[in-house]
Steps between C-alpha positions, in 0.01 A plus 500: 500500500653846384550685820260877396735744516238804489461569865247797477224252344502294758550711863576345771295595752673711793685290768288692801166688512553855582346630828290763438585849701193646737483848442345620813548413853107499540434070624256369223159494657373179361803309628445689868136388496547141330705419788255625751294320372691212467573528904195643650218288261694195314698374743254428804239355286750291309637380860128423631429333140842235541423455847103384457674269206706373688211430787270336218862247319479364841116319484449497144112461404377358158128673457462265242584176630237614788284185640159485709412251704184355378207568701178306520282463195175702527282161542725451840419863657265417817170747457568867575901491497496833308915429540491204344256577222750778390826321535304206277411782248848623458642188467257441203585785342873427520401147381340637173755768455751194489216309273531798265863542467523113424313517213631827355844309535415195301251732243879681460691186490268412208517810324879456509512160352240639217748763422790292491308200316355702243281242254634194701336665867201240481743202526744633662312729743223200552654471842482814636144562333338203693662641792339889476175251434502349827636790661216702370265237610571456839506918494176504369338252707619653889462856360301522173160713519528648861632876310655783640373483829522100561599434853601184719140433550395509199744255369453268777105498397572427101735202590231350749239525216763368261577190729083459566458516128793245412361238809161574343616399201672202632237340637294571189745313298509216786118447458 
């Protein structure tokens, strides 16, 4: 490689910054008042801030690995435990909250395999289809036509007159 022997086309660039002069012997106010702040304000509420971290590394808690203890259904409540009857609504709530979430995860596992099958998604995806189908099922049969303002109660009545229906029909079929 020819070594360039034009030195004013390529500078070099200087070998230290210069340090530019201050002209008055006035103190910059935004430098006095940065580091006021930075004193006064930043400093104790950074401390306070590291120190409660600190306080909460020591007993780590997961709000999303968060368990209940299951409580008594609603059909185990004695009469007028107004305690119970909430703590077995709640816990029905949670249950279909957890129904719901299972069956928008499969519904999305399904979509996925669609996507990724393309034309071959009713072979390939025949697995994850009878899946959502069940899923569904089951979904609609504890929760299906009790609407927006279904309740523990409510739910507990349909599946009696499901299982009256079904041993009604049993013994129907028997005869």
């Amino acid at each position: 490689m020819p070594e360039d022997s034009d030195w004013e086309a390529y500078k070099v660039p200087p070998t230290r910054t210069p340090v530019s002069e201050r002209t008055t012997s006035v103190p910059n106010p935004i430098a006095f008042f940065q580091t006021v702040f930075n004193y006064v304000i930043d400093a104790p509420v950074t401390f306070v801030r590291e120190w409660i971290e600190r306080q909460q590394a020591k007993n780590k808690y997961y709000y999303y690995h968060q368990k209940f203890r299951r409580v008594p259904d609603l059909s185990e409540c004695l009469e007028g435990d107004y305690l119970c009857f909430f703590e077995a609504e709640a816990q029905w709530r949670r249950d279909r909250m957890v129904d719901q979430e299972i069956v928008e995860i499969v519904r999305e596992r399904l979509g996925a395999c669609k996507q990724r099958e393309g034309p071959n998604q009713f072979q390939n995806c025949a697995k994850e289809a009878e899946l959502l189908a069940q899923v569904t099922k089951a979904y609609q049969d504890r929760y299906g036509d009790l609407g927006v303002h279904g309740n523990a109660r409510t739910c507990l009545m349909k599946q009696k007159h499901r299982m009256m229906e079904e041993r009604k029909a049993q013994a129907n079929a028997s005869q």
